[in-house]
N, CA and C atoms as a LAMMPS dump frame, in Angstrom:
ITEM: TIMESTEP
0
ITEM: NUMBER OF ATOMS
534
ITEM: BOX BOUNDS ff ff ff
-5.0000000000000000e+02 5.0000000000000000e+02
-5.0000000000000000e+02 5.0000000000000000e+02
-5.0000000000000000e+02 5.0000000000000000e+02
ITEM: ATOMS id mol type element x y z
1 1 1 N -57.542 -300.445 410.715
2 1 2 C -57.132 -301.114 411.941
3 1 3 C -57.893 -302.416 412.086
4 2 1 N -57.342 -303.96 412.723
5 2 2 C -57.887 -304.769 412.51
6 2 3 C -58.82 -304.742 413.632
7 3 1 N -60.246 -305.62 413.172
8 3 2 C -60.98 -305.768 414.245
9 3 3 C -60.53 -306.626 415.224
10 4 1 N -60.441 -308.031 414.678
11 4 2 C -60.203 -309.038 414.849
12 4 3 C -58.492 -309.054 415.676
13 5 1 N -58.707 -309.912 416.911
14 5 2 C -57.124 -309.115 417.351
15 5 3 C -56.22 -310.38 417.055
16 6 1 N -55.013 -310.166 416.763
17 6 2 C -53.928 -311.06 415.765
18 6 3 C -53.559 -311.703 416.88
19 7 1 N -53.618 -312.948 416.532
20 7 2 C -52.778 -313.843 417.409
21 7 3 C -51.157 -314.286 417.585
22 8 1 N -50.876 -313.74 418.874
23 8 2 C -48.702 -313.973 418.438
24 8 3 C -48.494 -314.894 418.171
25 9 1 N -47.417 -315.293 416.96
26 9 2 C -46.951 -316.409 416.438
27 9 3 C -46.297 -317.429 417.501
28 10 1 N -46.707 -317.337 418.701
29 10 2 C -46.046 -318.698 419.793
30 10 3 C -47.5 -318.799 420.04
31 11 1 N -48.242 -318.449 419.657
32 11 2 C -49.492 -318.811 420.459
33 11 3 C -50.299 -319.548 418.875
34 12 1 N -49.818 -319.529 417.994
35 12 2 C -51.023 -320.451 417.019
36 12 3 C -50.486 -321.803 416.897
37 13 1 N -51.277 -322.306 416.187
38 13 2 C -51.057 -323.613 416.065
39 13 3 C -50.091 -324.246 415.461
40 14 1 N -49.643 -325.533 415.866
41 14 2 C -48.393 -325.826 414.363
42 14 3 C -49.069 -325.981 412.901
43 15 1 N -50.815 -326.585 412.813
44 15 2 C -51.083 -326.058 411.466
45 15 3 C -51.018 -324.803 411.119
46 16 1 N -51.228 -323.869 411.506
47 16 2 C -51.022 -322.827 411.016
48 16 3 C -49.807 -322.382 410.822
49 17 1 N -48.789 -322.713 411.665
50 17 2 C -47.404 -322.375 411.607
51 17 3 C -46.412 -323.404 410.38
52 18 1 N -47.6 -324.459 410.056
53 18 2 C -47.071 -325.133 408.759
54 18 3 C -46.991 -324.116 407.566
55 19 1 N -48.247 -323.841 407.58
56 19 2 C -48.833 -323.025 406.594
57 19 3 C -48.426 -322.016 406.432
58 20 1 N -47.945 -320.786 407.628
59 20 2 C -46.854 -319.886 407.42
60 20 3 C -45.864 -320.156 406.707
61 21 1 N -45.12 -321.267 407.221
62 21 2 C -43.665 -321.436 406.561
63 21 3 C -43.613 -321.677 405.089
64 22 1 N -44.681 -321.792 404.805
65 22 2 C -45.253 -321.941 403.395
66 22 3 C -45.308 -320.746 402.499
67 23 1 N -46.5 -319.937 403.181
68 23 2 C -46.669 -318.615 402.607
69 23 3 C -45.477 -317.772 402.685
70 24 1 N -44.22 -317.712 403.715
71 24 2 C -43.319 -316.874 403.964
72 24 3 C -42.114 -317.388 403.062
73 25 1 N -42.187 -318.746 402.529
74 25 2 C -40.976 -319.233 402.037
75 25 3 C -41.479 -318.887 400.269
76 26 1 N -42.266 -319.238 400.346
77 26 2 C -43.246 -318.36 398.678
78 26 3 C -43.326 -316.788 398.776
79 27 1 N -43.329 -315.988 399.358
80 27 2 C -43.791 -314.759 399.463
81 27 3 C -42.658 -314.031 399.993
82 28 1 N -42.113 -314.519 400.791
83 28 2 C -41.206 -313.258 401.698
84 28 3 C -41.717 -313.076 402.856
85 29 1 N -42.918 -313.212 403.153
86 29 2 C -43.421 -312.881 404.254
87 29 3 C -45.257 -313.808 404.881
88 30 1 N -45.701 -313.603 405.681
89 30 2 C -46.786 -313.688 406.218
90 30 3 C -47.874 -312.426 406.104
91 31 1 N -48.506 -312.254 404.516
92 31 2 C -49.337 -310.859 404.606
93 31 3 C -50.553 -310.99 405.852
94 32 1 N -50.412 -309.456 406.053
95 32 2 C -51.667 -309.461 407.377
96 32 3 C -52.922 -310.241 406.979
97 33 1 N -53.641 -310.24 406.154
98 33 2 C -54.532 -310.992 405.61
99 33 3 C -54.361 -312.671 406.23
100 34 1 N -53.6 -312.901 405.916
101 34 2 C -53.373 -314.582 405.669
102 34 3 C -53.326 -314.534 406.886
103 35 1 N -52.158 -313.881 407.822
104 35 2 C -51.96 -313.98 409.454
105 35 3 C -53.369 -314.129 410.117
106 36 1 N -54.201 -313.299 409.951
107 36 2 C -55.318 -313.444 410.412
108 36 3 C -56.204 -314.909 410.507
109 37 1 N -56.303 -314.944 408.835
110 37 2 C -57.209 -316.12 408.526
111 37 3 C -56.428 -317.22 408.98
112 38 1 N -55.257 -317.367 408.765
113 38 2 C -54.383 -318.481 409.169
114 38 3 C -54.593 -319.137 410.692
115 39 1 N -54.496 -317.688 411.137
116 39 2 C -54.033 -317.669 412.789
117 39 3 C -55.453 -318.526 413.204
118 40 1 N -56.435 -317.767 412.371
119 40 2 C -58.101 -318.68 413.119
120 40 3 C -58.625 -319.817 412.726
121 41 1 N -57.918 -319.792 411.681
122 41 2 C -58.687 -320.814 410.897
123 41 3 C -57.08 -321.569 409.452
124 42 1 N -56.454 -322.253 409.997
125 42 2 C -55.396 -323.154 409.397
126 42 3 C -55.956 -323.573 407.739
127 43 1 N -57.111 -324.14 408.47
128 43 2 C -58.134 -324.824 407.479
129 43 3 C -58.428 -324.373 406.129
130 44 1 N -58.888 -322.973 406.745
131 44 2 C -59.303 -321.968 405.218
132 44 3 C -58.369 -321.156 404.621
133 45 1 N -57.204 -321.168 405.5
134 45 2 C -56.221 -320.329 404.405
135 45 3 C -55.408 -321.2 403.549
136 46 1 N -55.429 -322.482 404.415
137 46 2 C -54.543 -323.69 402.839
138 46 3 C -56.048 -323.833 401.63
139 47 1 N -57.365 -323.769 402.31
140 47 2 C -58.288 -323.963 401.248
141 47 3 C -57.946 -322.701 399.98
142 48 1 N -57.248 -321.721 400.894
143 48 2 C -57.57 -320.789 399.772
144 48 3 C -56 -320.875 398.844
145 49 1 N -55.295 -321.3 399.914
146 49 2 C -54.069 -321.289 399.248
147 49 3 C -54.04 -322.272 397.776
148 50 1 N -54.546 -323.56 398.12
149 50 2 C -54.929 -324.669 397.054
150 50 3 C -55.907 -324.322 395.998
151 51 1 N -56.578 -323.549 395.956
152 51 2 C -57.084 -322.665 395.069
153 51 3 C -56.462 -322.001 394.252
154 52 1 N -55.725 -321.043 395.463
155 52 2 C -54.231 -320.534 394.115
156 52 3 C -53.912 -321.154 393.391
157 53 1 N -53.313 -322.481 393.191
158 53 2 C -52.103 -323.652 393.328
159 53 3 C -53.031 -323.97 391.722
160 54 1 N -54.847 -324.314 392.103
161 54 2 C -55.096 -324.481 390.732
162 54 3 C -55.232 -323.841 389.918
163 55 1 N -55.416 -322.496 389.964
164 55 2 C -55.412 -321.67 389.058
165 55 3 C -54.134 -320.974 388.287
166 56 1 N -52.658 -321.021 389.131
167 56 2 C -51.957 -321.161 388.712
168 56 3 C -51.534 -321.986 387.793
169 57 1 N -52.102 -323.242 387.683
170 57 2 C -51.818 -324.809 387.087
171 57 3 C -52.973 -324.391 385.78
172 58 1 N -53.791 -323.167 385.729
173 58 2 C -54.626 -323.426 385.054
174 58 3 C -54.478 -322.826 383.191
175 59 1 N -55.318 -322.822 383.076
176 59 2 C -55.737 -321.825 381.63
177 59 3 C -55.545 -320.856 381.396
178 60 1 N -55.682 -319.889 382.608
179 60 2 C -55.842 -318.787 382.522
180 60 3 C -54.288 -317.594 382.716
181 61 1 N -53.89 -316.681 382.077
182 61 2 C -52.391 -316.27 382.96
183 61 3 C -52.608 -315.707 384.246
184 62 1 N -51.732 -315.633 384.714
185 62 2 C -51.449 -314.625 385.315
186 62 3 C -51.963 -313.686 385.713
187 63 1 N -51.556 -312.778 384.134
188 63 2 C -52.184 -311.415 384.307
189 63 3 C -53.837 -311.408 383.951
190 64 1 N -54.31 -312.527 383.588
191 64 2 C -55.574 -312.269 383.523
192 64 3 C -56.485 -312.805 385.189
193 65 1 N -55.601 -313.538 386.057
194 65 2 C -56.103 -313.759 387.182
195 65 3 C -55.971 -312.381 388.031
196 66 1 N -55.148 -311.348 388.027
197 66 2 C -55.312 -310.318 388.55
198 66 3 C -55.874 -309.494 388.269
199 67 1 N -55.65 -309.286 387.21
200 67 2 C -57.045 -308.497 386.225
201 67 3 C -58.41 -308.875 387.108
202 68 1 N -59.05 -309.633 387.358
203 68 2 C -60.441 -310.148 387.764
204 68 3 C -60.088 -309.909 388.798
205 69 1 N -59.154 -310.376 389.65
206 69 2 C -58.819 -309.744 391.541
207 69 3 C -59.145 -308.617 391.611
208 70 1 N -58.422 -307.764 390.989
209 70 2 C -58.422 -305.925 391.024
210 70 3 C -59.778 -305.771 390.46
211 71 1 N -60.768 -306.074 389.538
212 71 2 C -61.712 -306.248 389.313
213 71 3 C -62.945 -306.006 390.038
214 72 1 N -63.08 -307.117 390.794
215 72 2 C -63.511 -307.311 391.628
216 72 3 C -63.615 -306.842 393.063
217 73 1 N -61.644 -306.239 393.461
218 73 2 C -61.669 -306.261 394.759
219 73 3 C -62.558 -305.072 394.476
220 74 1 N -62.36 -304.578 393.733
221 74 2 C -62.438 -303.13 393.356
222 74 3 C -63.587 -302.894 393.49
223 75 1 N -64.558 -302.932 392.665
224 75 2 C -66.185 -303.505 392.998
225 75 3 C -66.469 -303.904 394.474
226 76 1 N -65.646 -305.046 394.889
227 76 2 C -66.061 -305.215 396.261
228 76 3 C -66.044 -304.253 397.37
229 77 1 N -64.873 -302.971 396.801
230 77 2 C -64.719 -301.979 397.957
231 77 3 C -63.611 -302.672 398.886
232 78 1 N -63.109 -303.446 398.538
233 78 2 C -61.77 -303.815 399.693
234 78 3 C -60.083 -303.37 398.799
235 79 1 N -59.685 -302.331 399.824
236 79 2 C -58.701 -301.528 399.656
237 79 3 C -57.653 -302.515 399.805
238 80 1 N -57.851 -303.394 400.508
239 80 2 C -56.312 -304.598 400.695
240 80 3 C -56.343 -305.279 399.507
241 81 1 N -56.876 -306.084 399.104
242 81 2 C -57.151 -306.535 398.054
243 81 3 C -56.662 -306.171 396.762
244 82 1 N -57.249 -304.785 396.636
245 82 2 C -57.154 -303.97 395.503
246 82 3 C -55.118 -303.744 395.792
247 83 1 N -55.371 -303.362 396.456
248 83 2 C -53.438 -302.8 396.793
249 83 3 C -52.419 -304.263 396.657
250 84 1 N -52.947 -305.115 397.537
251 84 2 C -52.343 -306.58 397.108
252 84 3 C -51.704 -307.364 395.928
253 85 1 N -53.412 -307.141 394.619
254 85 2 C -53.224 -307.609 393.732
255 85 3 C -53.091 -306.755 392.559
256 86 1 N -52.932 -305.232 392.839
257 86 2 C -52.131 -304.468 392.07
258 86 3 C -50.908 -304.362 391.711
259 87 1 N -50.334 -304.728 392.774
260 87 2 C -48.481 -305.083 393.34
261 87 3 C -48.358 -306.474 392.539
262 88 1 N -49.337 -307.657 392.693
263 88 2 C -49.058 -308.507 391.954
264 88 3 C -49.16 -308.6 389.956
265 89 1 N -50.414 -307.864 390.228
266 89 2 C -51.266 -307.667 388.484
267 89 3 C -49.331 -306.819 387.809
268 90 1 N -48.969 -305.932 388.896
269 90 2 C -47.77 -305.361 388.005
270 90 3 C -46.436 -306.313 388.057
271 91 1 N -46.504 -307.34 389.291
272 91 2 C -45.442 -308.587 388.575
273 91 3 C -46.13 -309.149 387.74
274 92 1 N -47.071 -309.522 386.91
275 92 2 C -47.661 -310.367 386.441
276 92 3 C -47.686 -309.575 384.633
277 93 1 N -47.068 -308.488 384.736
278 93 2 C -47.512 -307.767 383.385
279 93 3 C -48.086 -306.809 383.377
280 94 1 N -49.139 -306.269 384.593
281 94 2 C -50.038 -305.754 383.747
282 94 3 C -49.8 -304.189 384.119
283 95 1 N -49.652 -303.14 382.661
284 95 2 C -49.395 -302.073 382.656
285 95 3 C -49.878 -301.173 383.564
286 96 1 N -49.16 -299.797 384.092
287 96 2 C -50.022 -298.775 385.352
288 96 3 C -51.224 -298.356 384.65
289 97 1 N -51.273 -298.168 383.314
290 97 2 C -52.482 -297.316 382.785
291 97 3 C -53.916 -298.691 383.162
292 98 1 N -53.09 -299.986 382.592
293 98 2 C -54.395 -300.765 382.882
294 98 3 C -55 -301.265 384.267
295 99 1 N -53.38 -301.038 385.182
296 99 2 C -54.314 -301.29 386.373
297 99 3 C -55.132 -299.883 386.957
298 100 1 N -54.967 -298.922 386.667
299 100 2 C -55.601 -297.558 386.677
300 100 3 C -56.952 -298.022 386.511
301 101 1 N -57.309 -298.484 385.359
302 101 2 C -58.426 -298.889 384.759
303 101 3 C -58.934 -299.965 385.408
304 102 1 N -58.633 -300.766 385.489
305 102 2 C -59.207 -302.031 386.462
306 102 3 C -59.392 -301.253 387.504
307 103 1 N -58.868 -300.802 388.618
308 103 2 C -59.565 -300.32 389.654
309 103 3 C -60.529 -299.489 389.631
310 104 1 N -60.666 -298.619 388.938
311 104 2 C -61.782 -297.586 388.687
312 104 3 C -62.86 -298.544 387.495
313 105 1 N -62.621 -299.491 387.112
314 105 2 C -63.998 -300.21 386.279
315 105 3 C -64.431 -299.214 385
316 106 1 N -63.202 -298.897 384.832
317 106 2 C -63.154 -298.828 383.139
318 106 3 C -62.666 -299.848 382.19
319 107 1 N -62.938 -299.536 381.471
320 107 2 C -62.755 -300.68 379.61
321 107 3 C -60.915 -300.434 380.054
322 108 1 N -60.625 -301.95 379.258
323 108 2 C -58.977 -302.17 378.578
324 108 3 C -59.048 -301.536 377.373
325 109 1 N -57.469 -301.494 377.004
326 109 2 C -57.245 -301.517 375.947
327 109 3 C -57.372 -302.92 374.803
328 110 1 N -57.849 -303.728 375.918
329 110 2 C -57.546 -305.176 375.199
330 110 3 C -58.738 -305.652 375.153
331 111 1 N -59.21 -305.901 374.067
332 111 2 C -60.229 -306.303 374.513
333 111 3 C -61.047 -307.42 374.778
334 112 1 N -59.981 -308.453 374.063
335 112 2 C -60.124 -309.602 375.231
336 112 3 C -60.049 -309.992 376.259
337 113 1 N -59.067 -309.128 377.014
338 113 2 C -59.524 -308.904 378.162
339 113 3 C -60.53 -308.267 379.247
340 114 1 N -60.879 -307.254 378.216
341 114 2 C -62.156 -306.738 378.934
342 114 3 C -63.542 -307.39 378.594
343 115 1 N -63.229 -308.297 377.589
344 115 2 C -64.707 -309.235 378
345 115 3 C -64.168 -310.172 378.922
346 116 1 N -63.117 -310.923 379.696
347 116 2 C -63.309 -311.355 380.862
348 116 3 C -63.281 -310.728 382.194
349 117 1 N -62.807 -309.578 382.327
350 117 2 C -62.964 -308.549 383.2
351 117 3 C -64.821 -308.282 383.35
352 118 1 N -65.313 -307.572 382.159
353 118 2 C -66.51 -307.365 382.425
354 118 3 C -67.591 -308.564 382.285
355 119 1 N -66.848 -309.766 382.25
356 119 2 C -67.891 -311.161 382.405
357 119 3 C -67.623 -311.041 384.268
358 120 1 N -66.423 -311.072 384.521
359 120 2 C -66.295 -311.212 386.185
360 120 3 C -66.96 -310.748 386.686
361 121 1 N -66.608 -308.896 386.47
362 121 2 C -67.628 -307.864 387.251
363 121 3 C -69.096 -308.084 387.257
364 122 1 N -69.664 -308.834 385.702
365 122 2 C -71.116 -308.785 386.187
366 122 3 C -71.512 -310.19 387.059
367 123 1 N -70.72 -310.772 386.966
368 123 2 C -70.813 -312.104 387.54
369 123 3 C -71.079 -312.007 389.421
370 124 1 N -70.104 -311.346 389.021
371 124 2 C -69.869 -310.8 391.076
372 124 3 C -70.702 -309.888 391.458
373 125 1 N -71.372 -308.874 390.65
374 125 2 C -72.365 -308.179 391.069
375 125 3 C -74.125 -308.009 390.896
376 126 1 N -73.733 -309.138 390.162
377 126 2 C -75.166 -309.608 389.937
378 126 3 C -76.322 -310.705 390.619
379 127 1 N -77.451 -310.583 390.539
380 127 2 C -77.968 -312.16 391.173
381 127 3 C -78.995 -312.718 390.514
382 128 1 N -79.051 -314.198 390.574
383 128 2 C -80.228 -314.37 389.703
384 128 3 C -79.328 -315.525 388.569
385 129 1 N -79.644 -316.082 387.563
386 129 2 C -78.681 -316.524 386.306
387 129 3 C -78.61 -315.279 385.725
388 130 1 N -77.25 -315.435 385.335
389 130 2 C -75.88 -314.889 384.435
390 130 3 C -76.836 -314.441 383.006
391 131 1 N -77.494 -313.163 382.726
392 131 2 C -77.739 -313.102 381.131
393 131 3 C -77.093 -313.93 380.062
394 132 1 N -77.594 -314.521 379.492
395 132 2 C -77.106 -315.808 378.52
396 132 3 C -76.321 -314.656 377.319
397 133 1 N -76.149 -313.387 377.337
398 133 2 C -75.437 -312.331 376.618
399 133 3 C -73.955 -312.158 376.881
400 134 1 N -74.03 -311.884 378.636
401 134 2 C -72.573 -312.088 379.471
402 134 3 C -72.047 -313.152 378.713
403 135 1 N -72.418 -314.372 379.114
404 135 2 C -71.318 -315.977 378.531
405 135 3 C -70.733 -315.775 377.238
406 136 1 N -71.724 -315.361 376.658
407 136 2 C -71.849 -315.538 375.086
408 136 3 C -70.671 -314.378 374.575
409 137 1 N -70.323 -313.428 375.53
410 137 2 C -69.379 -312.245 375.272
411 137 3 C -68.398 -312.558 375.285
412 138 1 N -67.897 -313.27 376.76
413 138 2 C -66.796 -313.851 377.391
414 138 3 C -66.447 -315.03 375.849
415 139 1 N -67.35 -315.775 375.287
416 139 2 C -66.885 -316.651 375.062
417 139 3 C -66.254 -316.601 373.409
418 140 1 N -66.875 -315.293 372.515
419 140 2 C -67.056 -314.873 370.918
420 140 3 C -65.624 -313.949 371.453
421 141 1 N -65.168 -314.233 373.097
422 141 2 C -63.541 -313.442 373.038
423 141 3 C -62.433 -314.357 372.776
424 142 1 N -63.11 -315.448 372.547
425 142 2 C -62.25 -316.232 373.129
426 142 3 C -61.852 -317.31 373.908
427 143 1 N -62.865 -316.872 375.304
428 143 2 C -62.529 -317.99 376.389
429 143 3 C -63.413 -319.266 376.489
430 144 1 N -62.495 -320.172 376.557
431 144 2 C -62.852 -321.66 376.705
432 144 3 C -64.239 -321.879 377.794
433 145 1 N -64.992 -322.909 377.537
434 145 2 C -65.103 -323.355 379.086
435 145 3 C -64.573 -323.497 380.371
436 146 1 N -63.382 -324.138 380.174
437 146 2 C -62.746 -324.439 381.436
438 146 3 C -62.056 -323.362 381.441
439 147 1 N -61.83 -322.658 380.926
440 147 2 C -61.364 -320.559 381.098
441 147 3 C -62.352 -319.803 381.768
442 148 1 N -63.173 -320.27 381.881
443 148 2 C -64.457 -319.268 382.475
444 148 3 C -64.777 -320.282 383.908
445 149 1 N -65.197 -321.475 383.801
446 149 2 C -64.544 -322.362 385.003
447 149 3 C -63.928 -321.7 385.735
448 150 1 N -62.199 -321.609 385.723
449 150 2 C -60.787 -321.09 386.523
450 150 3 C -61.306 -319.524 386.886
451 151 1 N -62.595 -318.512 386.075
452 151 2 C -62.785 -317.182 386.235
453 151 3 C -63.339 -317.323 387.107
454 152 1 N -64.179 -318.032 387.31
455 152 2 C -65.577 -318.282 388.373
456 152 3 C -64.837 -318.783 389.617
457 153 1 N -63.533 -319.482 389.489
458 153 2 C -62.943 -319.896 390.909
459 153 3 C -62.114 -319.13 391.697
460 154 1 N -61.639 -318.138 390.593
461 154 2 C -60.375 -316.55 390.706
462 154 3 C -61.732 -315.655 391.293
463 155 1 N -63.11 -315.584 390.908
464 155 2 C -64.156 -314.245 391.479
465 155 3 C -64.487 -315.092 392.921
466 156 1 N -64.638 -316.378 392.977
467 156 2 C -64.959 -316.984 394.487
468 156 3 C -64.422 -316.776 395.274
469 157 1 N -62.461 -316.702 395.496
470 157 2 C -61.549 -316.809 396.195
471 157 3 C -61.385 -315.423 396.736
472 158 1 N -61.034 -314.382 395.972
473 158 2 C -61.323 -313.332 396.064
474 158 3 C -62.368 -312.953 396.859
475 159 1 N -63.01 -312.482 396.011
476 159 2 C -64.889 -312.222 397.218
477 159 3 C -64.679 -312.793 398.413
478 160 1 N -64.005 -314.169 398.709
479 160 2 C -63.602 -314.773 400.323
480 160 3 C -62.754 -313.746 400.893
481 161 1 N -61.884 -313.322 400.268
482 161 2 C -60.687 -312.451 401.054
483 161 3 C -61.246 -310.949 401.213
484 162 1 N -62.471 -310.567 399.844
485 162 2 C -62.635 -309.199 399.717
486 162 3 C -63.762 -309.331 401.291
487 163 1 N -64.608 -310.195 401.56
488 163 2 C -65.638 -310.196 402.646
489 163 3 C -64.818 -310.153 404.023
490 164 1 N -63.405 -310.776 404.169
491 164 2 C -62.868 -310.867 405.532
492 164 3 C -62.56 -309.262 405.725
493 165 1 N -61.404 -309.097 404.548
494 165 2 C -60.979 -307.904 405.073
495 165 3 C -62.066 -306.738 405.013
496 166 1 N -62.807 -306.486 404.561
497 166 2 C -64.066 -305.553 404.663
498 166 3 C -64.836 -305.994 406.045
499 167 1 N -64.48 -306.83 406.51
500 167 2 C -65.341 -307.221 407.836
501 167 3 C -64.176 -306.738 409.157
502 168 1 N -63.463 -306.94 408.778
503 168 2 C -62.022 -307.261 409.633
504 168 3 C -61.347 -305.945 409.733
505 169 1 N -61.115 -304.936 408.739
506 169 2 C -60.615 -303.807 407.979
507 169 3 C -59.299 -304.209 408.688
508 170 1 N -58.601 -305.049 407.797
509 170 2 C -57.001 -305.733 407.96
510 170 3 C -56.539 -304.537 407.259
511 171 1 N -55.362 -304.237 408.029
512 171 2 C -54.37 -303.517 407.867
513 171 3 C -53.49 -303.527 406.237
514 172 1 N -53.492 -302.742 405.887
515 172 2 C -52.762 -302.847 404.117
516 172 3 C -51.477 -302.655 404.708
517 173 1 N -50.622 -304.026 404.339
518 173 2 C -49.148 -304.375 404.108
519 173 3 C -48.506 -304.614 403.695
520 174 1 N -49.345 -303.614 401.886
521 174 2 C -48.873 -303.998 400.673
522 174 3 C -48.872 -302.035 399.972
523 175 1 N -47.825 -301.683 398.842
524 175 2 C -48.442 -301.007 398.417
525 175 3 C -49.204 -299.957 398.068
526 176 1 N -49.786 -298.789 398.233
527 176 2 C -51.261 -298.27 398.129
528 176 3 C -51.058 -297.875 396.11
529 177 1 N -51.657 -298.21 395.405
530 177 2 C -52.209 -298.174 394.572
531 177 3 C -51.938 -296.859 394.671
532 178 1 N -51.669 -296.169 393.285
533 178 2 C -51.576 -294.569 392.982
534 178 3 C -52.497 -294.153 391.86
């Protein structure tokens, strides 16, 4: 149930109501998530939206940007998140057995992907500099610089959404993960 109480769509702003027509004409809809952040803050949900926009534009696919979402949300403990970008990780490709695995923070079958999966996870749960072992894993897989760049901007964006809704406990209007 949300903490935070939702603001009716005659009562927000026209930035924000820009920004809806945005997310709803891309999506289908206004997810509770975004409604929220939108509704309070216009500002930070196009920040996050433009974030998308580059990482889409980026290096990385798809399915490896959800991969690190589910990853992460997962780790983070945010159930919206996790349910969100499960629904997406499976438009995006990625098999039930592997998103099984991504949420519970087990190994792929791939295992190039699971050195950027488990570069994310330690990335996001760690503090201090990055073991010069992590990079060096991520990178003898494969990934570029500016591939690990776009990872580091996919674990930022995230962690933003995994901290609201864990603060907020926004309503899941996606989904539940099986």
């Amino acid at each position: 149930m949300s903490r935070l109480p939702a603001i009716a769509p005659e009562d927000t702003s026209d930035a924000a109501r820009q920004v809806f027509d945005r997310v709803r004409k891309a999506a289908g809809k206004v997810p509770n998530a975004y409604a929220l952040i939108g509704g309070y803050s216009p500002a930070t949900l196009e920040l996050m939206l433009q974030g998308d926009a580059v990482l889409a534009n980026g290096q990385l696919s798809k399915a490896e940007i959800e991969a690190i979402r589910i990853a992460v949300s997962s780790l983070n403990g945010c159930d919206y998140c996790v349910a969100a970008h499960s629904m997406l990780g499976q438009r995006a490709g990625l098999q039930s057995d592997s998103l099984r695995r991504l949420r519970a923070g087990e190994a792929l079958d791939d295992a190039r992907r699971d050195a950027l999966v488990t570069f994310a996870r330690t990335v996001a749960s760690t503090q201090g500099t990055t073991d010069p072992a992590v990079l060096a894993a991520v990178r003898e897989a494969g990934y570029s610089p500016a591939q690990i760049v776009e990872a580091l901007l996919a674990i930022s964006l995230i962690t933003f959404t995994n901290l609201f809704n864990r603060v907020n406990d926004t309503e899941i209007d996606f989904p539940i993960p099986q």
